[in-house]
C-alpha positions, -999 to +999 in steps of 0.1 A: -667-335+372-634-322+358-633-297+387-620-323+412-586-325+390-581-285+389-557-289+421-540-318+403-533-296+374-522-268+391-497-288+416-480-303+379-476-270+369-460-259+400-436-285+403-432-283+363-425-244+368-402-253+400-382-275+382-372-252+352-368-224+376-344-243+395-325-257+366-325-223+348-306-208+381-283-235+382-272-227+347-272-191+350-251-188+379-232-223+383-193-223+377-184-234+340-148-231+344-138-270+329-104-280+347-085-315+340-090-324+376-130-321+373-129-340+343-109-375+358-135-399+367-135-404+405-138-439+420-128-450+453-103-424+458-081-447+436-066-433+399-087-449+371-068-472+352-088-486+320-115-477+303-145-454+320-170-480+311-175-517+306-197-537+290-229-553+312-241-585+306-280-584+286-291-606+311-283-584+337-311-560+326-335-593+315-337-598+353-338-564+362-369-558+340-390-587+348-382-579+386-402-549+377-427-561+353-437-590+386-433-563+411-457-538+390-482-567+385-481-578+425-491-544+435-523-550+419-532-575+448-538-545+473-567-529+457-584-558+451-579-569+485-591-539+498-619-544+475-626-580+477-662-582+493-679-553+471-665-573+440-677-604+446-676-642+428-668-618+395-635-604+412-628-641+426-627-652+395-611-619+375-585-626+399-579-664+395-575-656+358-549-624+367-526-645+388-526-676+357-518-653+331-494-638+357-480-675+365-476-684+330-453-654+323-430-666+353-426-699+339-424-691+305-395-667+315-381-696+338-382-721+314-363-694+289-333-698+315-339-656+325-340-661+361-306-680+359-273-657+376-239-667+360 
């Protein structure tokens, strides 16, 4: 049974390998000489003026985390689509009571004002 996941193992642990191979080259032979001009943050082709970061807005990231926790959750329409006849009445129903508990999260957050854009 464990057989089947051999070739999965061994592709991880070629890319794995890959990876620090290709990182160790880059350090061994990439240029380290530090100059002023490498070290000015570029943007736009314009001088930076200010400082090099600024502060984001939390709600900012609210949205951009839900967008991913409701697009994660979505994706689990497809197998069960693919699926739907060999499940049944029971995966009707499984999914009826996926997509409340996934509506009550979206207007829970809604109501919470965290889909709102200022």
């Amino acid at each position: 049974m464990l057989l089947e996941y051999i070739a999965i193992g061994v592709m991880i642990a070629v890319a794995t390998l890959i990876a620090f191979i290709a990182i160790g080259l880059g350090e061994l032979f990439g240029p380290r000489k530090n100059t002023e001009a490498k070290n000015v943050p570029y943007e736009s082709g314009m001088d930076p003026y200010g400082e090099g970061t600024r502060r984001m807005p939390v709600r900012f990231y609210l949205i951009a985390v839900l967008f991913i926790l409701f697009d994660i959750e979505v994706v689990f329409f497809l197998p069960w689509a693919i699926a739907f006849r060999s499940l049944g009445i029971f995966g009707l129903f499984e999914m009826i009571v996926f997509i409340v508990i996934l509506l009550i999260g979206y207007v829970y957050a809604w109501k919470k004002g965290a889909l709102e854009w200022e």
